[in-house]
C-alpha positions in Angstrom: 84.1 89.5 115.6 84.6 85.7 114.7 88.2 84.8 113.5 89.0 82.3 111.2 92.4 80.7 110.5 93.7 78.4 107.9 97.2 76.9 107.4 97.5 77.7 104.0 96.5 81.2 102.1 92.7 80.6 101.2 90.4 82.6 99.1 86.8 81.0 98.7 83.0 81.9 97.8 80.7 81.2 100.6 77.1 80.6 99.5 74.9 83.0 101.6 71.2 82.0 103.4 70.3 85.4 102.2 71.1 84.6 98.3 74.1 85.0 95.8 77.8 84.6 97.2 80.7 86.2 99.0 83.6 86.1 98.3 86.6 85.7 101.1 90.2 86.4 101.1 91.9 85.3 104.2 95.3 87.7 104.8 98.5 85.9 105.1 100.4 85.7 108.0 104.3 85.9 108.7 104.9 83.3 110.3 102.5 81.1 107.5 99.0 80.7 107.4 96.3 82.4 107.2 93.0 84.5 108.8 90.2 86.1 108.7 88.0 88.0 110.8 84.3 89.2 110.6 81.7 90.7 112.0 79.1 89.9 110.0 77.0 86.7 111.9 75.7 85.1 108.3 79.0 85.6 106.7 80.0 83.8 109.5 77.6 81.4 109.7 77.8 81.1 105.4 81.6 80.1 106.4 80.6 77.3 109.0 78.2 75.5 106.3 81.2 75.5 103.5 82.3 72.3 102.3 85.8 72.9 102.9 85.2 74.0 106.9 87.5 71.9 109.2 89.4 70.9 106.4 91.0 74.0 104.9 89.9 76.4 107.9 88.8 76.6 110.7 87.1 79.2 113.6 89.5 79.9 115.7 87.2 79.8 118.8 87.1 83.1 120.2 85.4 86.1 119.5 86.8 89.5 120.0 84.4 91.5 122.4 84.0 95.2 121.5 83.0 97.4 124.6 82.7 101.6 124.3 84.2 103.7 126.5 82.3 105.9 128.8 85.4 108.8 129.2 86.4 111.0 126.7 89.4 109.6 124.5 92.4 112.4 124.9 93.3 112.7 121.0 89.1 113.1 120.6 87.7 115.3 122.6 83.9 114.9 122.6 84.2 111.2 120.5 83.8 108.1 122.7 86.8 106.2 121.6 85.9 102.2 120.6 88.0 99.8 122.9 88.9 96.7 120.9 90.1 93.5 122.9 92.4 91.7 121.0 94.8 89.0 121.2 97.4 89.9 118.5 98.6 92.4 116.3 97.0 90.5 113.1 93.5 90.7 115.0 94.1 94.8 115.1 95.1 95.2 111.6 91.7 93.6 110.0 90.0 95.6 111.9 91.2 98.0 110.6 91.6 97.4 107.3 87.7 96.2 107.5 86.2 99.5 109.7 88.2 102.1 108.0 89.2 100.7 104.6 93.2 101.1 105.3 95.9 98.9 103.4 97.4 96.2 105.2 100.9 96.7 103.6 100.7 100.4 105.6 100.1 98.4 108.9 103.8 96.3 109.0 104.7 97.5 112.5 102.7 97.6 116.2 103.9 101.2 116.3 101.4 102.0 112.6 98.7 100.1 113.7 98.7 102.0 117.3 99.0 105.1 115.4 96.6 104.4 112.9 93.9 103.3 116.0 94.5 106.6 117.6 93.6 108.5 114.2 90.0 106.6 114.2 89.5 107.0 117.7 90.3 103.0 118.5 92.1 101.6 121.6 93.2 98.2 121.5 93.4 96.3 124.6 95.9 93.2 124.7 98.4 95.2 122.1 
C-alpha cells in the first residue's frame, strides 16, 4: 500500500495509463490534513504524473508491507489471519474501509478499529 498525504482536504481525478479517470477522495485527518492510501500500483502511479503532485500532495514515502501468517488466527480457526504493518491508526482504518467496505465514521476509536480487524481476520502490527 502507498500512502499519500496532503495538507489540506483534496478530492481530484487522476487520468489513468489504462484510459478514462479515477476519481480520489483523500480522508481528513484530526489533527488537519489529509491521506490516502492505495494498493493499486497505476492508481498510484496515475497520482505521481498529476499536475498538482508535490504541490497539493504528496507520497508519504513508505509503503505498508502486508505479510500472512502461517499459525492459525484464535477468533478464526482454519483462516490465515492477514498481518498488516502499520504506522498509525489512520493507516488501519483505510484499510479497512477499502478491503471490507466499512464507514470511517464507525472507526472513531483504536478500540473499533481493533475490533473491527479481528471480525475480518486482520492483525495490525504497530497499533
Amino acid at each position: 500500500m502507498e500512502k499519500f498525504i496532503a495538507k489540506t482536504n483534496v478530492s481530484l481525478n487522476v487520468a489513468m495509463k489504462s484510459g478514462g479517470s479515477v476519481y480520489v477522495s483523500f480522508t481528513p485527518l484530526t489533527g488537519g490534513g489529509s491521506v490516502f492510501y492505495t494498493d493499486d500500483a497505476e492508481l498510484a502511479s496515475a497520482m505521481k504524473r498529476h499536475y498538482r503532485y508535490g504541490k497539493l500532495f504528496k507520497s508519504a514515502g513508505g509503503q505498508c508491507a502486508v505479510v500472512e501468517h502461517e499459525q492459525p488466527c484464535e477468533q478464526h480457526s482454519g483462516d490465515s489471519a492477514v498481518v498488516i504493518e502499520v504506522s498509525e491508526p489512520d493507516e488501519a482504518k483505510e484499510y479497512l474501509c477499502e478491503h471490507f467496505g466499512l464507514i470511517p465514521a464507525k472507526l472513531k476509536s483504536l478500540s473499533a478499529i481493533k475490533a473491527a480487524a479481528k471480525v475480518h481476520g486482520v492483525e495490525f502490527k504497530g497499533l
